[in-house]
N, C-alpha and C positions, 0 to 999 in steps of 0.2 A: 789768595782765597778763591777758591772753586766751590759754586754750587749747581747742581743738575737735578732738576725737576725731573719727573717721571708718573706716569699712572694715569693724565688726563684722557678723557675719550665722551664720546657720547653716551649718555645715559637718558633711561627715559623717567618723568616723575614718580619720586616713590623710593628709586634706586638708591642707588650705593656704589664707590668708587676711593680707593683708595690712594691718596698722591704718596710720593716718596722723593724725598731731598739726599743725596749723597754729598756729602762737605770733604773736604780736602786743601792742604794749605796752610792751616791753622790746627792749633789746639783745642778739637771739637766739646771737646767735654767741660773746658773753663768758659763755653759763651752761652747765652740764651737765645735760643731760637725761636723765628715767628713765621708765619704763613700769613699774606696777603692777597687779596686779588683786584682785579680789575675787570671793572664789565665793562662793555662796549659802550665808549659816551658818558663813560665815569670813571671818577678819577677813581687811583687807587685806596684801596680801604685796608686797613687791619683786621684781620679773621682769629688769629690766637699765636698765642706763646707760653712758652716751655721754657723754664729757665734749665741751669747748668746740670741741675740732678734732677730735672724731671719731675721734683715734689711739688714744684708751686708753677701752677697751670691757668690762665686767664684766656677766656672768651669772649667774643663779640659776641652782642646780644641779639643779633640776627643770627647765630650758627650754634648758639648755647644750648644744648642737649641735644643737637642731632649730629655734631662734630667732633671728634676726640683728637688732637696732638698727641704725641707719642717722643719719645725718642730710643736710641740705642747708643751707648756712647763708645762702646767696643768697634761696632760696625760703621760707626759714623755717619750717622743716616737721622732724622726727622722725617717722621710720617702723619698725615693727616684721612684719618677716616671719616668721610661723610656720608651719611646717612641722611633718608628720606627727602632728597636731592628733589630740588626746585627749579623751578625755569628763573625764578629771580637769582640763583646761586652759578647761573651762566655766567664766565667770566675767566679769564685769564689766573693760573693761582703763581703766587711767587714765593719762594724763600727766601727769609732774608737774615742776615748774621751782622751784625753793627751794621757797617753802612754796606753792606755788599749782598748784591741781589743774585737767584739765580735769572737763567731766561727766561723762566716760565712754561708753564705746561697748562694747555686750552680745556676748557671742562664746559660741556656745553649739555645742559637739561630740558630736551624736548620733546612732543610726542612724537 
């Protein structure tokens, strides 16, 4: 199981930035997918998940309407749109599929 983060960067508050997970390895389309992150000096948290067909979609309630998960199950990919980006939302994001993570991609909200 491979996964690769993509899309993090600087953004200033207010923004917008979209991550993207490329999976490989596996049967992307029978798992559920989640996005995490981690901020500096805390531990890791749960941000949201997408199960197998994309219909049944859960968020943290820190990220709940300004976050969207997504997925493609053709292209094998999971994306996380976040919108009106916080300096609390600074943090490491991760994908993860059963127990397997990717490396992470840094997303960092300042002026």
């Amino acid at each position: 199981v491979q996964l690769v983060e993509s899309g993090g960067g600087l953004v200033r508050p207010g923004g917008s930035l979209k991550l993207s997970c490329a999976a490989s390895g596996f049967i992307f389309s029978l798992y559920n997918m989640s996005w995490y992150r981690q901020a500096p000096g805390k531990e890791r948290e749960w941000v949201a998940t997408i199960d197998s067909t994309g219909r049944i979609i859960k968020y943290a309630d820190s990220v709940k309407g300004r976050f969207s998960i997504s997925r493609h199950n053709l292209q094998k990919t999971v994306s996380l749109q976040m919108n009106s980006l916080q300096p609390e939302d600074t943090a490491v994001y991760y994908c993860k599929t059963r127990s397997a993570w990717g490396q992470g991609t840094e997303v960092t909200v300042t002026e």
